[in-house]
SEKEVEX-298955 format. One record per residue (C-alpha): x, y negated, z. Coordinates in Angstrom, 2 decimals, m for minus. Layout:
% residues N
rec east->X	north->Y	up->Z
...
END
This chain:
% residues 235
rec east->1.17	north->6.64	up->m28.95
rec east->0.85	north->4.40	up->m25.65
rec east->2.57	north->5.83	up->m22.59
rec east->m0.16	north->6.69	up->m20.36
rec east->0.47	north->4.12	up->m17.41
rec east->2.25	north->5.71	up->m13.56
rec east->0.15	north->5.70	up->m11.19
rec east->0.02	north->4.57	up->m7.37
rec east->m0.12	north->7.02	up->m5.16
rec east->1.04	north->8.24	up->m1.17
rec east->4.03	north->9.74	up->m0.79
rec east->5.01	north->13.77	up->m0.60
rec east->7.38	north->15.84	up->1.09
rec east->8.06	north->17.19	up->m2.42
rec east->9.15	north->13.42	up->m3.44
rec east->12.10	north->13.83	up->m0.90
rec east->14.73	north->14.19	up->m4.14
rec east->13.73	north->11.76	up->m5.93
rec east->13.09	north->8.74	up->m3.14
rec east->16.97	north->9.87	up->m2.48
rec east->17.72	north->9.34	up->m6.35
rec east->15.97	north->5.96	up->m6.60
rec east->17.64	north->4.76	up->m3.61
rec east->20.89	north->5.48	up->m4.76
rec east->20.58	north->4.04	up->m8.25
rec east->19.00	north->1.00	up->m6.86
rec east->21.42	north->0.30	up->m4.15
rec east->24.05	north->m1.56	up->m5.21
rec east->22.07	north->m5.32	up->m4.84
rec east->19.26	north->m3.31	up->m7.62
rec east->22.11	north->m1.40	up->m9.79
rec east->23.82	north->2.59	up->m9.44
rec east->25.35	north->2.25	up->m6.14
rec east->27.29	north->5.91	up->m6.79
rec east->30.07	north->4.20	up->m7.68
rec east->30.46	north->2.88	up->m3.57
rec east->29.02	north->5.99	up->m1.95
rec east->31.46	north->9.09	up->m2.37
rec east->28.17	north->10.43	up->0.00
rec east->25.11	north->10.00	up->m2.15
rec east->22.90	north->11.23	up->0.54
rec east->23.78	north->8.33	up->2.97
rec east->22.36	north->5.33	up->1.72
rec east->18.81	north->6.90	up->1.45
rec east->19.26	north->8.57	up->5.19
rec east->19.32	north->4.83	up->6.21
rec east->17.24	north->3.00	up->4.13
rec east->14.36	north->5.33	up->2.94
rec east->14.09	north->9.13	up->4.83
rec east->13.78	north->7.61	up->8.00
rec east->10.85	north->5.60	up->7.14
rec east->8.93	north->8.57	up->5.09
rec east->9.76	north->10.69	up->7.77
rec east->8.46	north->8.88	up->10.67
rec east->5.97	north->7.00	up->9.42
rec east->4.75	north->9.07	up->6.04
rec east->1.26	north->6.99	up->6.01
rec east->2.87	north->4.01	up->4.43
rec east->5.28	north->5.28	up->2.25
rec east->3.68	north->4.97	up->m1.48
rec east->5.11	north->5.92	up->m4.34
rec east->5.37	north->5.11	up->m8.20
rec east->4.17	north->8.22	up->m10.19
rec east->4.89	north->8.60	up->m13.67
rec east->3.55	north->11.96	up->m14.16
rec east->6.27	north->13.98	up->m13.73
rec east->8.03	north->12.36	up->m10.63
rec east->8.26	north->9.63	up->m8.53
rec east->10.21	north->6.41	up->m10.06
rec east->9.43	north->3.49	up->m7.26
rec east->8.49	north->3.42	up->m3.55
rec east->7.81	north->1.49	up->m1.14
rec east->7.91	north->2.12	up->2.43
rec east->8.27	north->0.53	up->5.66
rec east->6.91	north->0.18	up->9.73
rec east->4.25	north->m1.42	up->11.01
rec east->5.38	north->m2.20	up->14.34
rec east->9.28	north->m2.28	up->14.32
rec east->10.54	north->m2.25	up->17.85
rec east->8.89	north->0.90	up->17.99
rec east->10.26	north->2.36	up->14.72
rec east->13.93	north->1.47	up->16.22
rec east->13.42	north->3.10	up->19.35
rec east->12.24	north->6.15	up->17.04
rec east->15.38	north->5.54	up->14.84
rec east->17.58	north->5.85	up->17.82
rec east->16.09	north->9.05	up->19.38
rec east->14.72	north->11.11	up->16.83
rec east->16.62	north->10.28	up->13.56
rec east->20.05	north->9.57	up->14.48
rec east->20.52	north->12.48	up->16.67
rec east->20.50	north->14.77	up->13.61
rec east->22.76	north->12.41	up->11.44
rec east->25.15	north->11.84	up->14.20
rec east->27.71	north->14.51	up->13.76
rec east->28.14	north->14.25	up->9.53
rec east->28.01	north->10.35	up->9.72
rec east->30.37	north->9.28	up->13.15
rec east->30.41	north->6.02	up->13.73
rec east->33.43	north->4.13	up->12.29
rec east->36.24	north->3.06	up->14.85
rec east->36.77	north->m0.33	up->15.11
rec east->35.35	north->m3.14	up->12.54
rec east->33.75	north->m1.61	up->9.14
rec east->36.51	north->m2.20	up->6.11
rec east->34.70	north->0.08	up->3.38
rec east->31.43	north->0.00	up->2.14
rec east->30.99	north->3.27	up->3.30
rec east->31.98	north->2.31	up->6.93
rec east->29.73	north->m0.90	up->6.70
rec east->26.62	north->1.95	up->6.04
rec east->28.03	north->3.35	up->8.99
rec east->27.70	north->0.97	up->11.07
rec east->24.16	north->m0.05	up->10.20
rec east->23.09	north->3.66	up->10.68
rec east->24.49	north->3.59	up->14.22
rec east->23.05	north->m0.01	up->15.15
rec east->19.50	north->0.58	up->14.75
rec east->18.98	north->m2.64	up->16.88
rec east->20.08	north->m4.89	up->14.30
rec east->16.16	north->m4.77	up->12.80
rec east->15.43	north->m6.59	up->16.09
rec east->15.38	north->m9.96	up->15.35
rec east->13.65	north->m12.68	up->17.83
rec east->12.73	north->m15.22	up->15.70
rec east->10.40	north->m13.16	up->13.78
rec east->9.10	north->m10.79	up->16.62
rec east->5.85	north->m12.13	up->15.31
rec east->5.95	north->m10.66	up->12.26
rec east->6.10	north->m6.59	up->13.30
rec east->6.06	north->m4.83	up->10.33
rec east->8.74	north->m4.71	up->7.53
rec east->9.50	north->m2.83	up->4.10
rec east->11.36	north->m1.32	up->1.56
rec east->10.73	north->m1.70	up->m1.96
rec east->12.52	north->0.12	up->m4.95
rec east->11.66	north->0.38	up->m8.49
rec east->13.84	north->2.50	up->m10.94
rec east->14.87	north->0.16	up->m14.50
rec east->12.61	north->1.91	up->m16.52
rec east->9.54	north->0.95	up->m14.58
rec east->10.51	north->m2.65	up->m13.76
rec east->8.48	north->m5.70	up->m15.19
rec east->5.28	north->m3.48	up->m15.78
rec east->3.18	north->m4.86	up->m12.81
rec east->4.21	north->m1.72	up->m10.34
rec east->6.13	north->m3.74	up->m8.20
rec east->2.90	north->m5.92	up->m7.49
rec east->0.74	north->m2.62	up->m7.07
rec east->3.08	north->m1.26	up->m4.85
rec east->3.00	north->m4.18	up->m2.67
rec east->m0.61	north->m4.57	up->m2.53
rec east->m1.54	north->m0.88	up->m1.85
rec east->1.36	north->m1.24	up->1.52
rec east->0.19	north->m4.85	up->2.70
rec east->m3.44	north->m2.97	up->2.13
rec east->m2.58	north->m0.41	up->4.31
rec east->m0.94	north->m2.61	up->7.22
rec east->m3.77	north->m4.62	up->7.18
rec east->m6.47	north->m1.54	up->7.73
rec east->m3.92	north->m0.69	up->11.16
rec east->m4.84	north->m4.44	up->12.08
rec east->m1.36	north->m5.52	up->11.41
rec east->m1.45	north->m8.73	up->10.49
rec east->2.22	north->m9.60	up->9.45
rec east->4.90	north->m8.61	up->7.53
rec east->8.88	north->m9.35	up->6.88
rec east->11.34	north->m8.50	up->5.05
rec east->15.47	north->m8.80	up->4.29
rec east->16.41	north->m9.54	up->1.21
rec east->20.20	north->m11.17	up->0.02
rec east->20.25	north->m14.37	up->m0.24
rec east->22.30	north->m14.32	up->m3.50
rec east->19.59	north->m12.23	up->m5.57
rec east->17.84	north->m14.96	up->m6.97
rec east->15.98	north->m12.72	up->m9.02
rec east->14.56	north->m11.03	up->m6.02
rec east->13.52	north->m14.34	up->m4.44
rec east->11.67	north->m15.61	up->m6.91
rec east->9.70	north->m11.97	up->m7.02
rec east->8.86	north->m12.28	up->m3.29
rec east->7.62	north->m16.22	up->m3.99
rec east->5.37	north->m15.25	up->m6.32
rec east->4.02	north->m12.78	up->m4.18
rec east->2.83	north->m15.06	up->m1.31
rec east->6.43	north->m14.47	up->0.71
rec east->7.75	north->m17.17	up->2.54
rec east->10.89	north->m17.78	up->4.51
rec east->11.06	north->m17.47	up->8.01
rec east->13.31	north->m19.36	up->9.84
rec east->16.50	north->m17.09	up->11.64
rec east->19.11	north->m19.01	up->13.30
rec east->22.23	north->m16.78	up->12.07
rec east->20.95	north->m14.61	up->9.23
rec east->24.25	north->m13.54	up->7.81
rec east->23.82	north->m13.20	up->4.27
rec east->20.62	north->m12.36	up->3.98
rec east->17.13	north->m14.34	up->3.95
rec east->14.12	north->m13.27	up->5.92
rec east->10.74	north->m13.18	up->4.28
rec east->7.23	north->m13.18	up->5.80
rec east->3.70	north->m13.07	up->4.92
rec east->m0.42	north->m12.11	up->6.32
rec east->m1.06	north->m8.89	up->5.12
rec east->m4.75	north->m9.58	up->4.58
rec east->m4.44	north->m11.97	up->1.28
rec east->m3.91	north->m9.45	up->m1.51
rec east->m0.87	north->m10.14	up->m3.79
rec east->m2.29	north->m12.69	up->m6.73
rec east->m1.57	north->m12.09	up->m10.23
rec east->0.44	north->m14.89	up->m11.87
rec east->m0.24	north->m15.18	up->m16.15
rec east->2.91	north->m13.78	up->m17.83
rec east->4.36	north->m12.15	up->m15.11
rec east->4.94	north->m8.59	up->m14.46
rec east->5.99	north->m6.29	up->m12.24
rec east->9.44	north->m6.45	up->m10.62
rec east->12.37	north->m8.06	up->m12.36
rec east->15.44	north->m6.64	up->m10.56
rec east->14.56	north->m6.72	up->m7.17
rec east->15.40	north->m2.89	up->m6.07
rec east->17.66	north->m2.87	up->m3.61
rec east->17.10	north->m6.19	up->m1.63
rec east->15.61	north->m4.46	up->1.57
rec east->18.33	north->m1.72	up->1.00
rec east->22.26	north->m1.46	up->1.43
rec east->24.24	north->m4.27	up->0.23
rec east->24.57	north->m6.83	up->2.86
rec east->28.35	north->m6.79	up->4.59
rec east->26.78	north->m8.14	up->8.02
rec east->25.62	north->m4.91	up->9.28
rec east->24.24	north->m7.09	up->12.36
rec east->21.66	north->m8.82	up->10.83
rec east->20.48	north->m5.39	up->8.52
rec east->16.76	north->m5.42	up->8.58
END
């Protein structure tokens, strides 16, 4: 019998466990990052929560009928989503994450750091590209097309708020991701000392084009996520 096929739809406060469980098990460069994170709530109170909690109207989710198994999520205007990082989310987080002393030497003080530097998703040379995501897709869903639907029902959405562009973060290493993002119309965008990542950028108004005998996303979760060591350069 055919698996009926998961379908697209907004995100729900009643999705909060599993956007945490996706996060986790794609955030180690796409793999289980449990094995890094003693606290398994922390990644996703960086990377995903704050976005579906401020800005719930573009955070979409993969459905497969029983819960969700992919998101994506993001801001469309990011200077203002940092400034609502820094006084509304952070605040709450600040006493059961402290910042670490001194320069981050664990993976778990790198996270650290990147929670308490909101700033670090300000970066000039792409100030005209306001928006920026988040994309994660669990294994089981990966190279069925969802990726692609994903991106096209966010870039849809950006585009109907008259926001015109959008970047994202991704590791420059992940040369699976990279090719993903090419084939969806991303581009690089120039960033004088990215660290280890590579910054992305496309229109939102172009709708992502199907390519023949491709599908879906092929080990991509996680690029937008934790990973990076440069918690500077974080977007």
């Amino acid at each position: 019998m055919t698996t009926p096929r998961a379908l697209i739809r907004p995100y729900r406060p009643t999705d909060r466990d599993a956007l945490f469980d996706i996060c986790v098990r794609t955030g180690d460069n796409g793999g289980d990052s449990r094995h890094l994170y003693p606290d398994p709530e922390l990644l996703p109170h960086i990377f995903a929560a704050p976005y579906a909690e401020l800005e719930p109207e573009l955070a979409f989710v993969v459905d497969d009928g029983e819960r969700a198994v992919g998101y994506v999520l993001g801001t469309a205007d990011t200077p203002a989503f940092v400034r609502r990082f820094r006084d509304e989310w952070l605040p709450a987080l600040a006493d059961r994450y402290p910042a670490p002393a001194g320069e981050p030497g664990t993976p778990t003080e790198v996270m650290l750091h990147l929670l308490h530097h909101p700033e670090r998703m300000l970066v000039p040379e792409i100030a005209d590209h306001p928006a920026h995501l988040h994309i994660d897709l669990l294994p089981s869903h990966q190279r069925e097309g969802y990726g692609r639907e994903l991106m096209d029902t966010f870039l849809a959405a950006l585009d109907a708020r008259g926001v015109r562009r959008v970047h994202l973060g991704m590791v420059t290493a992940n040369t699976g991701a990279r090719a993903f993002y090419d084939r969806l119309g991303f581009s690089v965008l120039p960033v004088k000392d990215p660290g280890p990542l590579t910054y992305l950028g496309r229109a939102t108004a172009t709708p992502v084009a199907p390519v023949a005998g491709v599908t879906g996303i092929t080990g991509i979760t996680g690029i937008t996520g934790p990973g990076a060591p440069d918690a500077r350069t974080r977007s």
